[in-house]
KOLMI-399826 format. One record per atom (N, C-alpha, C): x negated, y negated, z negated. Coordinates in steps of 0.2 Angstrom, whole numbers, plus 2048, in hexadecimal, padded with zeros to 3 digits. Layout:
<papas>
XYZ...
</papas>
This chain:
<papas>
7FC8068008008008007FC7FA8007FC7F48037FA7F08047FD7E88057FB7E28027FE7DB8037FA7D98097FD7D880E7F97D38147FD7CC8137F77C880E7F97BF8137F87BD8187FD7B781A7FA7B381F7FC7B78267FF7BD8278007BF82D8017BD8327FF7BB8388047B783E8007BA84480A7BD84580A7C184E80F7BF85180D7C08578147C185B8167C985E8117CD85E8107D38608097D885D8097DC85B8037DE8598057E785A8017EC8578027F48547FE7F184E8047F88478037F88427FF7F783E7FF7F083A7F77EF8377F57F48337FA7FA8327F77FF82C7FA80682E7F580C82B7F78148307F881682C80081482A80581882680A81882981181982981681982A81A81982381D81482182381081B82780A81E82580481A82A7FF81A8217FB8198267F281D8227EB81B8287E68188287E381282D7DE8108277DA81082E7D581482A7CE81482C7CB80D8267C980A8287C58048277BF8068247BC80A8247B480A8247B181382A7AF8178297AF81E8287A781E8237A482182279E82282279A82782379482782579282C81D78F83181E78E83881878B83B81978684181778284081677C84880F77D84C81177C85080977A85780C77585C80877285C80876C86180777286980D77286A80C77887080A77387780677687C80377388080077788680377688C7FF7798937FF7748987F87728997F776C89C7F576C8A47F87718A67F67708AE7FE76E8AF7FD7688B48067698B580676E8BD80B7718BE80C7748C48087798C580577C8C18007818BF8077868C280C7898C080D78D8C581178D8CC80F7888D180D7878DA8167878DA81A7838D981D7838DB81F7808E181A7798E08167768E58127748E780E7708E980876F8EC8047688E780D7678E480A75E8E280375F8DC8007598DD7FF7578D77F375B8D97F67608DC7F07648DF7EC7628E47E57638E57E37608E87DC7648EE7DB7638F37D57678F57CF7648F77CB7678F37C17638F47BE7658FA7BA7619007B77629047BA76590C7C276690A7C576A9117CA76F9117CC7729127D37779137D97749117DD7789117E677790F7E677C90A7EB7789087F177D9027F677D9047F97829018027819028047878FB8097868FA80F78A8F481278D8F78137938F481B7988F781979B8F181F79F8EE81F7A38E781B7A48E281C79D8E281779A8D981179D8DB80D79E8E28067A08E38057998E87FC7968E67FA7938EC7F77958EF7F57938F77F37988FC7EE7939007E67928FF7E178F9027DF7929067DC78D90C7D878E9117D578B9127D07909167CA78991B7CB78991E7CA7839217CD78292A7C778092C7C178192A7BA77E92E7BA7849337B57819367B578393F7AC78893D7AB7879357A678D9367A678E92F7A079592C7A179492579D78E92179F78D91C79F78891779F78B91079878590D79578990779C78990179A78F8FC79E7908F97A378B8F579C7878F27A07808ED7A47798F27A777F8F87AC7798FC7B177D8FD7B17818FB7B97858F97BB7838F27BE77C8F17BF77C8EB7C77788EA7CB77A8E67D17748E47D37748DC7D676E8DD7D57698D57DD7668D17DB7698CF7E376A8C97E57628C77EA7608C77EE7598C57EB7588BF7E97538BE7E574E8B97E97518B17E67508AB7E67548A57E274E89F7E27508997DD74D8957DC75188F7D675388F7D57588877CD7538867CE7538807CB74F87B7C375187C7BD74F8787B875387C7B87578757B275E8747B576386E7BA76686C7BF7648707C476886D7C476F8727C577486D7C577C8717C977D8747CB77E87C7CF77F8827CE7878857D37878867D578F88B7D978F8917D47918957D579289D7D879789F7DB7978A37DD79D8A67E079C8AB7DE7A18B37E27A18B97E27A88BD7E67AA8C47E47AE8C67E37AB8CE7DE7B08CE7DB7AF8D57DA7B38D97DA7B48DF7DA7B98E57D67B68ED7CE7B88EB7CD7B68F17CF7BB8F87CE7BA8FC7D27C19047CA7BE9087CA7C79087C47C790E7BB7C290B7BB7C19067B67BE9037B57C08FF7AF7C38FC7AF7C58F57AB7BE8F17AF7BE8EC7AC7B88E77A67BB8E57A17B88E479A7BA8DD79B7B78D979E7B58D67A17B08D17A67AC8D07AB7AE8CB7B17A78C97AF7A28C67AE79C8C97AC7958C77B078F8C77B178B8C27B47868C27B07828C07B27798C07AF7748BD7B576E8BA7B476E8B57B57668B17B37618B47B875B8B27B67558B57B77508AF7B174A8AF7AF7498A87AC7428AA7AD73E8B07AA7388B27A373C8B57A37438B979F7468BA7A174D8B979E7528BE79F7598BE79D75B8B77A07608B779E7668AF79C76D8B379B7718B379B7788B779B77E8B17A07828AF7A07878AA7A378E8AC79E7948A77A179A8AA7A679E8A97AA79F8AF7B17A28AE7B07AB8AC7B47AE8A87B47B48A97BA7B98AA7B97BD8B07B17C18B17AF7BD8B57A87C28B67A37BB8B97A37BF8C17A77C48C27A87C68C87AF7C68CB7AE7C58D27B77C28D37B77C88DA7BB7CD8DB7BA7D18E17BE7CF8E77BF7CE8EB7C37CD8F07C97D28F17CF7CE8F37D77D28F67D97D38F07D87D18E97DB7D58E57DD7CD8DD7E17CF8DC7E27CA8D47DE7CB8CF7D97C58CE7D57C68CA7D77C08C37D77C28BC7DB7BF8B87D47B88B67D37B38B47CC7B18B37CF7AC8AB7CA7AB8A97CB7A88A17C47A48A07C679E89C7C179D8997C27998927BC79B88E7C17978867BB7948837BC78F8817B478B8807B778487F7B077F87D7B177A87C7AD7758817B076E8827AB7698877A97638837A276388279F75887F7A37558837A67558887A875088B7B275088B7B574A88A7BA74988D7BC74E8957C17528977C475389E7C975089F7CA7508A57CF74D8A67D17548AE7CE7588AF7D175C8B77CC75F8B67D07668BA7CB76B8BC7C976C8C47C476E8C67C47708CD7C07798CD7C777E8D07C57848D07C37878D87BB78A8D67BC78C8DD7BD7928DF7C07918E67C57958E87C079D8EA7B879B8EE7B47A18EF7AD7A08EC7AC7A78E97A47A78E67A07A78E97A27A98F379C7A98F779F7A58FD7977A490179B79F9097A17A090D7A679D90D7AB79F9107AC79E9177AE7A191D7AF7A29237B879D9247B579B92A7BB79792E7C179B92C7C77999297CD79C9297CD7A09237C97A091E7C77A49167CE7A19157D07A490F7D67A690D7D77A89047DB7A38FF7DA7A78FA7DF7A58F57E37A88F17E87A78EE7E57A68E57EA7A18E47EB79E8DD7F17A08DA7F27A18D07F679F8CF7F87A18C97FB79D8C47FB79D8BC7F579B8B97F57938BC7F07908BA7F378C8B57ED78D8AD7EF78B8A67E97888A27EA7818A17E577F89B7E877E8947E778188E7E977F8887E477B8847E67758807E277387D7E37758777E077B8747E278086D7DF77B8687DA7768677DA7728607E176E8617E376A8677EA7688657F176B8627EF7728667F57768637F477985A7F177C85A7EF77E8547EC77984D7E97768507E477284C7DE77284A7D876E8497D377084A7CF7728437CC7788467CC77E8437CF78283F7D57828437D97898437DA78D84B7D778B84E7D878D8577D67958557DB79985A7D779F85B7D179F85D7CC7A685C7C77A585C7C37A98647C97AD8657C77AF86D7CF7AD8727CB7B18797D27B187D7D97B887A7D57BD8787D97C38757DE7C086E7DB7BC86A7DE7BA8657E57B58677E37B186B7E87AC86E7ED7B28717EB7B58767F07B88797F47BE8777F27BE8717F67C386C7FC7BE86B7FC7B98697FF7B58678057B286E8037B08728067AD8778027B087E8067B98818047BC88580A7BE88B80D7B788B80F7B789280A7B489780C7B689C8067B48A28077AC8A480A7A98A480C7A38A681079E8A180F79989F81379589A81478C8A181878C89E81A7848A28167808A08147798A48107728A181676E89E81276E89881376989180D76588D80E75F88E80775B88D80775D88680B75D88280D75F87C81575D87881576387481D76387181C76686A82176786682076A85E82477085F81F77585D82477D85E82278085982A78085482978684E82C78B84D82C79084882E79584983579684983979C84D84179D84E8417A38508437A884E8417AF8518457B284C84C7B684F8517BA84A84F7C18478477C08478477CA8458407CD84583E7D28428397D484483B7DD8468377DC84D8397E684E8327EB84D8347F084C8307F584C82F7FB85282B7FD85382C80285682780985482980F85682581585381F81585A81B81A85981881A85F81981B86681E81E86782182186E82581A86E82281687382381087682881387B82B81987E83281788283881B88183B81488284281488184981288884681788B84A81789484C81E89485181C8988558228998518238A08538288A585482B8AA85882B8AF85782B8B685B82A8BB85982E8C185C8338C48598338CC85A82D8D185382E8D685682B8DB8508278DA8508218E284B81E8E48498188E18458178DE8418138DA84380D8DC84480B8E28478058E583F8008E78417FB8EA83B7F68ED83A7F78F58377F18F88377F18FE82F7F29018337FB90282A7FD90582980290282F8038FD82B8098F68328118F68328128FB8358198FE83281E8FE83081C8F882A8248F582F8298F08338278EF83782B8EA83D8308ED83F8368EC8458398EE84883B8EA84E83F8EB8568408E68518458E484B8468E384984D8DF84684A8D98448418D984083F8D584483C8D084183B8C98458378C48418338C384682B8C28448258BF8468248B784281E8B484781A8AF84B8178B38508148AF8558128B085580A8AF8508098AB8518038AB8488008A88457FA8AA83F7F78A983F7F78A08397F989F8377F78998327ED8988357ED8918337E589382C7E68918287E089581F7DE89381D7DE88D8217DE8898217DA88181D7DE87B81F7E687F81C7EB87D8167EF8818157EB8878107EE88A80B7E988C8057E988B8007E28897FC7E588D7FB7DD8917F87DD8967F07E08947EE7E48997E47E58977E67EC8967EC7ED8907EC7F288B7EB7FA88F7E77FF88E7EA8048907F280A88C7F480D8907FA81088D7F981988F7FB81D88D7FD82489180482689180782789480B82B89680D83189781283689381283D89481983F89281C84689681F84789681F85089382385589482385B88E81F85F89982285F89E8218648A281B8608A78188658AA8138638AF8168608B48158598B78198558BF8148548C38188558C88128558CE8118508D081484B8CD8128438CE81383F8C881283A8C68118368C181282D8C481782A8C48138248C681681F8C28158188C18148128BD81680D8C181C80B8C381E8028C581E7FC8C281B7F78C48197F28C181E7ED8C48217E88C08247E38C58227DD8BF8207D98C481C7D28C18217CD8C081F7C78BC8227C38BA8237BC8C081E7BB8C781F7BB8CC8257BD8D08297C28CE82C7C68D182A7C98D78247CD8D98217D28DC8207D78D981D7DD8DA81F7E68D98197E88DD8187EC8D78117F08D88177F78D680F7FC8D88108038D78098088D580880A8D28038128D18048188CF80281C8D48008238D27FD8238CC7FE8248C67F98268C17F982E8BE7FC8328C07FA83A8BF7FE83E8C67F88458C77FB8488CA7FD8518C78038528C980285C8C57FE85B8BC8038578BB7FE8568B48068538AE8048558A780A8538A280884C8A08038498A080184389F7FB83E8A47FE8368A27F98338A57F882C8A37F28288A47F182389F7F081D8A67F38178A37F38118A67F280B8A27F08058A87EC8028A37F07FC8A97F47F58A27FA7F38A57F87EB8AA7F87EA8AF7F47E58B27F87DD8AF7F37D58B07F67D38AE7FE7D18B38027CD8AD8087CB8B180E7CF8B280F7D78AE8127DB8AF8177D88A981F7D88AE8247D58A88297DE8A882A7E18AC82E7E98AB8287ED8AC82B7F48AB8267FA8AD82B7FD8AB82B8038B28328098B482B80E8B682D8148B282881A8B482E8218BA82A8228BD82E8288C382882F8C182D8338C382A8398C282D83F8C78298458C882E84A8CC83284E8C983784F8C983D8528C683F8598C683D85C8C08408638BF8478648C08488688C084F86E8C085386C8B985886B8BB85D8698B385A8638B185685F8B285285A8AD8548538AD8598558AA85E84D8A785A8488A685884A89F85384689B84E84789684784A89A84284B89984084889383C84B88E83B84688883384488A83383C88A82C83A88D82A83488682283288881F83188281C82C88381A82388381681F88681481C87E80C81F87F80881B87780181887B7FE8148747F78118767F48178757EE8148797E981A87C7EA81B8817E38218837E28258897E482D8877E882E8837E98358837F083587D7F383B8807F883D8807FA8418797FE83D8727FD84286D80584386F80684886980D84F86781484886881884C86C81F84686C82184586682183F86482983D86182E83986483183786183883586683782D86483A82A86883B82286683E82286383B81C85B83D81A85883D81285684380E85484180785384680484E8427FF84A8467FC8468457F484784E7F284584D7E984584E7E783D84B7E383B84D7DE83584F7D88398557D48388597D08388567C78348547C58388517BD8338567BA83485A7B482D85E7B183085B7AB8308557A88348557A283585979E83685B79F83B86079983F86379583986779C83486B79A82E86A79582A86579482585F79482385B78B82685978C82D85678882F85878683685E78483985F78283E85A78284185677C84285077B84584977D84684A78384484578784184078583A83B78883B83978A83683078683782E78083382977A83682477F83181E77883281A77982E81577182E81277082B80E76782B80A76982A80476982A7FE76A8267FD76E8247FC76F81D7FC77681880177681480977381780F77581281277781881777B81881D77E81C82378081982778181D83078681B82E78C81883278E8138317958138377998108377A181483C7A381383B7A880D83E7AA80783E7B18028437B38038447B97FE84A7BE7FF8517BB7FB84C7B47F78507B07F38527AB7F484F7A77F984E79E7F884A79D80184D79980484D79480884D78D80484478D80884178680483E78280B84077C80B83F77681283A77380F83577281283076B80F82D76981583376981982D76581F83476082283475B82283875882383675482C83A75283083A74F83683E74683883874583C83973D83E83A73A84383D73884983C73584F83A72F84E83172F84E83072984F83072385283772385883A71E85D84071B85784072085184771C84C84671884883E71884783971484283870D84283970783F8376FE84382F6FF84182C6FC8458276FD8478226F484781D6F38448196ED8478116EE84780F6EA84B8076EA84E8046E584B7FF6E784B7F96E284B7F16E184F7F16DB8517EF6DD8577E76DC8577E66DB8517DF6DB84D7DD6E284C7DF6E68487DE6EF8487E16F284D7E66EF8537E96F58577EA6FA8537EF6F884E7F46FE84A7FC6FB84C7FF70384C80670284C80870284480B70084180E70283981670483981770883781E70A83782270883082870683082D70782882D70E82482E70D81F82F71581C83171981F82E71E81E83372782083472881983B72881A83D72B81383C73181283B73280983B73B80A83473D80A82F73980D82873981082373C80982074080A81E74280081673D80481373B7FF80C7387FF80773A80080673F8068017468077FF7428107FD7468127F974781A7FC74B81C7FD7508197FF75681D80675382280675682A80975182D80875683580B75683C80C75683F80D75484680B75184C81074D85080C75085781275185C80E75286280A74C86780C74786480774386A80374086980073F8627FB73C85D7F67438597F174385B7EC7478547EE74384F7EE7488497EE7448437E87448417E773D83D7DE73E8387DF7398347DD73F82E7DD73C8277D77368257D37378297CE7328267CF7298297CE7258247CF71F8257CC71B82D7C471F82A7C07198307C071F8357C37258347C372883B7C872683F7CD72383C7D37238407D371C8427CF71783F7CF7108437CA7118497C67168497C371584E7C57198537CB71D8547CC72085A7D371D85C7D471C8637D871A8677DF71E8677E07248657E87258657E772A8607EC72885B7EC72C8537F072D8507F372F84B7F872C8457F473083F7F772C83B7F572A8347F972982F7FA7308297FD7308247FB72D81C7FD72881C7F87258147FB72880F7F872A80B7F772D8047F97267FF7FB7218017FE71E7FC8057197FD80771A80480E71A80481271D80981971D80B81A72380E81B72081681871981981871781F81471C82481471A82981171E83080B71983380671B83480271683680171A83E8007188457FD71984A7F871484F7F47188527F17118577F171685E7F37128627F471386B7F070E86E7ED70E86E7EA7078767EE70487A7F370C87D7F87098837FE7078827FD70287A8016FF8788026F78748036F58778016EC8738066E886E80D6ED8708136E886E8166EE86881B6EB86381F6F085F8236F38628276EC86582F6F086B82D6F586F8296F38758276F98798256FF8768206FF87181E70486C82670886A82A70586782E70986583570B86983370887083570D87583471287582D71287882771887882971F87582771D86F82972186783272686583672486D83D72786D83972F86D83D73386A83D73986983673E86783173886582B73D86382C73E85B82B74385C82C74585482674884E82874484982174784382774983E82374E83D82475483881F75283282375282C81E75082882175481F81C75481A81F75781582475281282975580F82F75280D82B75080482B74D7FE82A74A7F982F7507F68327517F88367567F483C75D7F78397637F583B76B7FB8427677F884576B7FE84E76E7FD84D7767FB84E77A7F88507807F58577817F68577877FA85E78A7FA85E7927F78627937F186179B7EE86779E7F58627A47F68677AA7FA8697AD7F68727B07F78747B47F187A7B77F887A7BD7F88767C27F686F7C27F98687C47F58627C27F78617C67FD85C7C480185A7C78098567CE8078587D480C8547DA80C84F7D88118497D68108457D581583F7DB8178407E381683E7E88168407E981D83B7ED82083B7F08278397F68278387F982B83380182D82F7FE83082980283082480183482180A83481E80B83A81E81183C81281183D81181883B80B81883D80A81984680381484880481584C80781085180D80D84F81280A8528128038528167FE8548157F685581A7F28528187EC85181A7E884E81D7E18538227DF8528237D98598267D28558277CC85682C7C68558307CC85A8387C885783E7CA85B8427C385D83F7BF8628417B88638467B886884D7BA8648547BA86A8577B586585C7B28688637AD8648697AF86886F7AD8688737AC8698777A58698797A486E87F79E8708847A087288879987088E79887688F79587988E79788088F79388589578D88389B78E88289D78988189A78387C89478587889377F87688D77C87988B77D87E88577B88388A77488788576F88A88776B88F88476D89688A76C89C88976E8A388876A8A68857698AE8867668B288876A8B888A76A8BC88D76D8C188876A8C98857728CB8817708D28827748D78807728DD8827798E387C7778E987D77C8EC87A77D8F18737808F08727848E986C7868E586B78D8E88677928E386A7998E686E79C8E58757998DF87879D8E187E7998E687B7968EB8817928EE88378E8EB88B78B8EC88D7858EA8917858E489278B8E089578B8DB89078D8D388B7868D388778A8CC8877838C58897858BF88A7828B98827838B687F77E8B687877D8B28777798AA87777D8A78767788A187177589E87376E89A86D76889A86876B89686A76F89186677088D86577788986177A88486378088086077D87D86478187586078286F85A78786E85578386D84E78886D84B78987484778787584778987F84678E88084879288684A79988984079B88B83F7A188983A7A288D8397A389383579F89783779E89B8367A58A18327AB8A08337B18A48397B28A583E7B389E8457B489F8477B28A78467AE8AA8487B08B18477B38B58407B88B383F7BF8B78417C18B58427C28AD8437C98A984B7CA8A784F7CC8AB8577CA8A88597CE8A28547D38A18557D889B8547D48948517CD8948507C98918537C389185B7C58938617C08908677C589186E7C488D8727C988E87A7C588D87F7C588F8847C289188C7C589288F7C288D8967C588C89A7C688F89A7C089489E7C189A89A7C28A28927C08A28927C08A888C7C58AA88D7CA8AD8857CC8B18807C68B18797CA8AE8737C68AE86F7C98B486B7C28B78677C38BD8617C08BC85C7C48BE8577BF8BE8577BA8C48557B38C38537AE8C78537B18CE84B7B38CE84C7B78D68517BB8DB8567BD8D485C7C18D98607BE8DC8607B78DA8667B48D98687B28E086C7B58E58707B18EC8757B08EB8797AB8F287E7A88F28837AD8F48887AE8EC88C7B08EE88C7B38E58857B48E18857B68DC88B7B48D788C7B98D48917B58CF88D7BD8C988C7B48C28867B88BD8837B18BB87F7B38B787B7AF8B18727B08B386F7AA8B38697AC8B18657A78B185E7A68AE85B7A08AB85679E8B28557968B28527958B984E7938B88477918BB84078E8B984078A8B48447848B38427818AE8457828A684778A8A584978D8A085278A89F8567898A185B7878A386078D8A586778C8A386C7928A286E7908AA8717968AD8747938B687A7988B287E7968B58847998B788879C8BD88979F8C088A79F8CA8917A58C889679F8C889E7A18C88A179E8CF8A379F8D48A879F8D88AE79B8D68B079C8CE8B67988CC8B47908CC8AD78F8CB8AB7878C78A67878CD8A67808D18A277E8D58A17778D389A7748D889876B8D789E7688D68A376A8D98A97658DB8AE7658D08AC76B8CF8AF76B8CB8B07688C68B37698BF8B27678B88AE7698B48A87678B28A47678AF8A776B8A78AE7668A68B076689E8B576F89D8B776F8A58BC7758A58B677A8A58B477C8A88AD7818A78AA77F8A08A977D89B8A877C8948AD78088F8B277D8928B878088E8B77868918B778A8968BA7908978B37948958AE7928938A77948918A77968898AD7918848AB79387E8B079B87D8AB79E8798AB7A48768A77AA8798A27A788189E7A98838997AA8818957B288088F7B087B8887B287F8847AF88087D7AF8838797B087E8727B988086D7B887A8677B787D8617B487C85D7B38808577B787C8517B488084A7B387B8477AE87C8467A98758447A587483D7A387683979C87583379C87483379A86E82D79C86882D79B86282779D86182479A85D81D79B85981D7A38568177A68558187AC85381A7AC84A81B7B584A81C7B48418167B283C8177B08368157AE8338167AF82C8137B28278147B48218117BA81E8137BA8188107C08128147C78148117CD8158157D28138107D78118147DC80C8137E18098147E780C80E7ED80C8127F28118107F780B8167FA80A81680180881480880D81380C80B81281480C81881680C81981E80D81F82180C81F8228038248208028248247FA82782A7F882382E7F68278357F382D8367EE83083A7ED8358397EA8368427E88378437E283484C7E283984C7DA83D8537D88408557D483E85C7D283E85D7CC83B8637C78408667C484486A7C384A86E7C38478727BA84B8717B684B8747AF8528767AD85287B7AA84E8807AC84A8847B18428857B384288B7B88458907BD84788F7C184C8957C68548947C585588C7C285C88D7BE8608897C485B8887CA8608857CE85C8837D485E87E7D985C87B7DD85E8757DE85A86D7E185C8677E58578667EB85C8647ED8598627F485A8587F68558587F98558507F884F84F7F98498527F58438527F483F84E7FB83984B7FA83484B80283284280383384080782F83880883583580B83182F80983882980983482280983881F80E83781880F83981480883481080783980980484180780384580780084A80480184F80B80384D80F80785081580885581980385D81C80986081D80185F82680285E8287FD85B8307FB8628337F68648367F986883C7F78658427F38688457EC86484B7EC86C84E7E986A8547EB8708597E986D85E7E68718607DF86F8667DB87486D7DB86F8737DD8778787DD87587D7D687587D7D48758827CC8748887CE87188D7CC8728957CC8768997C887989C7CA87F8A27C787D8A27BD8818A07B987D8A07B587D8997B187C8967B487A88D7B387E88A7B587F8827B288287F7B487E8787B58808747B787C86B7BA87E8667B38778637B187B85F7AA8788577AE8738567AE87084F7B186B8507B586A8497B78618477BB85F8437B78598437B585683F7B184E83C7B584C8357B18478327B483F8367AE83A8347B18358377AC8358347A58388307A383983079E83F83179884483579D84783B79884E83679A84E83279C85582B79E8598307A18638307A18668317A786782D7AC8658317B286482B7B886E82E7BC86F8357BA8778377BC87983F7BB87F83E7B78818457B68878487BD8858457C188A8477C888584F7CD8848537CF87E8567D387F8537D78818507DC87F84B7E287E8437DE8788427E187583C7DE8718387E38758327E587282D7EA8708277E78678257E886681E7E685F81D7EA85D8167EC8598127ED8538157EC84F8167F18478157EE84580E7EE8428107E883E8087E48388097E78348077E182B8067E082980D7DF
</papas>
């Protein structure tokens, strides 16, 4: 048994090799200044990009496509194009990430450069790039200089007239902004444990805390699909017949990690084995991974959001019992198994669950405690002086007389003369509860507190709210050896409480209901992954299925609800499609900070009974048990004897009933 503090995942395998229970004793809350600063980074268009020394670019399916158009070849470091302008501070730690594909050229190197009033040149890895094929590139480090753009090149070696090479999910984070400095993960593996979708939107920065209804469990046998005959489906991919079985449906990314390898195994020998991949792009891969064999091991490339496994099909063979765990090798079946624990943030914490410095929300099984209190700096009166170039703000009420604080468009800094001496700041005094900022690119109060509509500081309150839970919360779960651990980041809405706008002529033609806003922003894969929204009244579609004529739900690049009813077009009511909406319920997956907090893991606990007299009877009930689990034991006497109690080891009557059901404790 063991306490782990401070825990924070979004996805992991079980930090301990037992199978019992983990109670959260303490869930806390967290913000990050969240931030991906390429805009256009996934090619929608062309804008904002730029090319160095020669060729074209063009967009088509969130991929960009460069060429040389020189009339001979041309040295490597003029295959190069340059990302829309950015700003990361100089020292602060940044992480890079793109993919790239050169055709018909082999790279000798992934290279890029910073721009800084002058070139920067740094190593991307890997340090080799192969040709015709997606090569994932990263780089995580820090620069003495201020950036402001990158320039990535497209070939590691001389390019020939007409070279050719694709980009795309190109991504800068500024990790001291988000996290803070010296809290930044410490590798690219770390971060992406954390936030392991291939692609995030540009956001120069926003405050994103925790909201996540649940934590799940899973035992080791990672699959949970049914089976189906019949043709795998895809265009080009007529490799399957009525003799072969499928899953029936996609397994979500969430459990299958990119890099990660897997094995797969089933009870009978098949004489083919193969792996579907369908990408968050929405293109579709395929591999053979075993032939005439009971198991085979894969290894999941980046950008996979489903995977559907085919197989050749035995006689009688409904539903084969099959196995998908980590590793290269194949142990003994067990069957899927998986557990959810139930968070009631929402309850509890409408607006999720903050954090400011080194105080935060936190939830027990007793008490919901707020100490992070919120401000719209644009509600503030505001005056300058134009001698220090400070803004000063009127009280924040509620304000406790600490530093500890938050805000996404200002670093915070505590120290006096550091914070006059730098050009955009804010400033929490320890001796009253105003706000001090300095911006340059601001000279006036009025304009200033324009500016300042809807930025917000998050700051510690002077005094928690305490809310007692009664009945108090079960915050126990299963956790299995071997097996994994997840955030469970869905909510539920009703549509009739969302705002619409009514548009046409989109995918799905002239009849589609767009809503202005959501609670909590929708992840934004959910528009490939439809398994990752579910809907009361409507078929859910991914974005890419959507044609004219659809009638169904599903979220569109900018994380936004669509609706594509027949009944409701542009022409329509916006207020009638509202009304006819409430009682409809949308569940999604949210974006949210990973978990955060204290838990306790137990072992299985034994549970054993000694029968007195000797031979005078039997109970059954005996053996291992979870935490919190309820345990039945039944006594049946021998010919001769009869049942008087059950007793605890210290001689106490625990029940004079022969069947006796209670709780395992400690």
């Amino acid at each position: 048994m063991s306490r782990l503090d401070n825990q924070y995942f979004t996805y992991r395998q079980n930090p301990v090799d037992y199978d019992g229970t983990g109670t959260i004793e303490s869930l806390k809350g967290s913000t990050l200044v969240w931030n991906q600063l390429v805009e256009n980074g996934d090619f929608r268009s062309t804008r904002g990009w730029l090319v160095i020394y020669g060729g074209t670019i063009s967009a088509s399916n969130n991929i960009l496509t460069y060429t040389q158009n020189g009339s001979s070849t041309v040295p490597f470091y003029q295959t190069e194009v340059r990302t829309p302008t950015f700003s990361i501070p100089k020292n602060h730690k940044v992480f890079i990430a793109y993919d790239i594909k050169p055709n018909g050229v082999v790279g000798s190197n992934s290279q890029v450069a910073a721009w800084s009033g002058g070139v920067i040149g740094f190593a991307i890895s890997p340090s080799n790039v192969p040709k015709d094929v997606w090569t994932h590139c990263t780089y995580f480090g820090t620069f003495e200089q201020d950036i402001t753009w990158l320039q990535i090149r497209m070939s590691g070696a001389n390019a020939p007239s007409g070279f050719t090479a694709n980009l795309k999910n190109v991504q800068v984070f500024d990790l001291t902004q988000m996290f803070g400095s010296g809290n930044e993960p410490s590798s690219v593996e770390e971060f992406t444990s954390l936030f392991n979708l291939p692609y995030y939107k540009y956001d120069t920065g926003s405050l994103l805390s925790f909201m996540g209804n649940g934590i799940k469990t899973v035992g080791k046998n990672l699959f949970n699909a049914e089976w189906e005959s019949g043709s795998i489906g895809g265009t080009g991919n007529n490799i399957v017949s009525a003799s072969d079985i499928r899953t029936s449906s996609g397994f979500s990314a969430f459990f299958f990690e990119e890099g990660k390898t897997y094995t797969f195994s089933c009870e009978e020998t098949r004489q083919e084995i193969w792996v579907n991949y369908y990408f968050n792009d929405g293109t579709f891969g395929r591999t053979k991974i075993g032939v005439n064999t009971t198991s085979a091991s894969f290894t999941v490339p980046n950008g996979v959001r489903f995977i559907r496994f085919r197989m050749t099909k035995k006689s009688n063979d409904l539903e084969p019992k099959a196995q998908v765990e980590y590793g290269t090798s194949a142990s003994s079946y067990v069957p899927y198994t998986e557990s959810v624990l139930s968070l009631p943030i929402s309850t509890y914490f409408p607006s999720g669950m903050k954090s400011a410095g080194s105080v935060y929300d936190e939830l027990t099984e007793s008490k919901a405690i707020t100490r992070i209190g919120a401000v719209d700096l644009g509600s503030l009166s505001w005056t300058y002086s134009a001698d220090s170039q400070i803004f000063t703000s009127g009280a924040v009420l509620q304000r406790a007389l600490t530093q500890n604080g938050i805000c996404a468009r200002y670093e915070k800094i505590d120290g006096w003369t550091e914070f006059n001496q730098s050009s955009k700041s804010i400033f929490l005094p320890t001796n009253s509860n105003i706000v001090r900022i300095k911006d340059s690119a601001y000279t006036d109060a009025t304009t200033f507190k324009t500016a300042m509509s809807s930025v917000m500081l998050y700051y510690e309150l002077a005094t928690p709210t305490e809310t007692d839970i009664s009945p108090e919360l079960d915050l126990t779960y299963n956790i299995y050896k071997d097996g994994t651990e997840q955030l469970y980041p869905y909510i539920t809405v009703d549509l009739g409480d969302l705002d619409w706008t009514a548009e046409g002529s989109g995918l799905g033609g002239d009849y589609e209901m767009t809503s202005r806003s959501v609670p909590f922003g929708i992840d934004i894969p959910s528009m490939f992954n439809k398994a990752d929204i579910s809907c009361s009244a409507y078929t859910t579609y991914s974005y890419l299925e959507v044609n004219t004529g659809t009638t169904g739900i599903s979220v569109n690049e900018d994380g936004k609800i669509v609706v594509y009813d027949p009944n409701y077009n542009q022409f329509g009511s916006t207020s009638a499609f509202k009304t006819a909406m409430s009682g409809v319920k949308l569940t999604y997956r949210i974006f949210t900070t990973p978990f955060y907090g204290d838990i306790y893991y137990r072992g299985l606990i034994p549970v054993s009974v000694n029968v007195y007299p000797l031979g005078s009877g039997t109970v059954t009930g005996s053996g291992q048990y979870r935490y919190h689990e309820d345990v039945t034991l039944v006594a049946t006497p021998n010919d001769l004897y009869r049942f008087l109690r059950y007793e605890d080891e210290n001689g106490d009557t625990l029940s004079t009933s022969p069947t006796y059901t209670f709780e395992v404790g400690e």
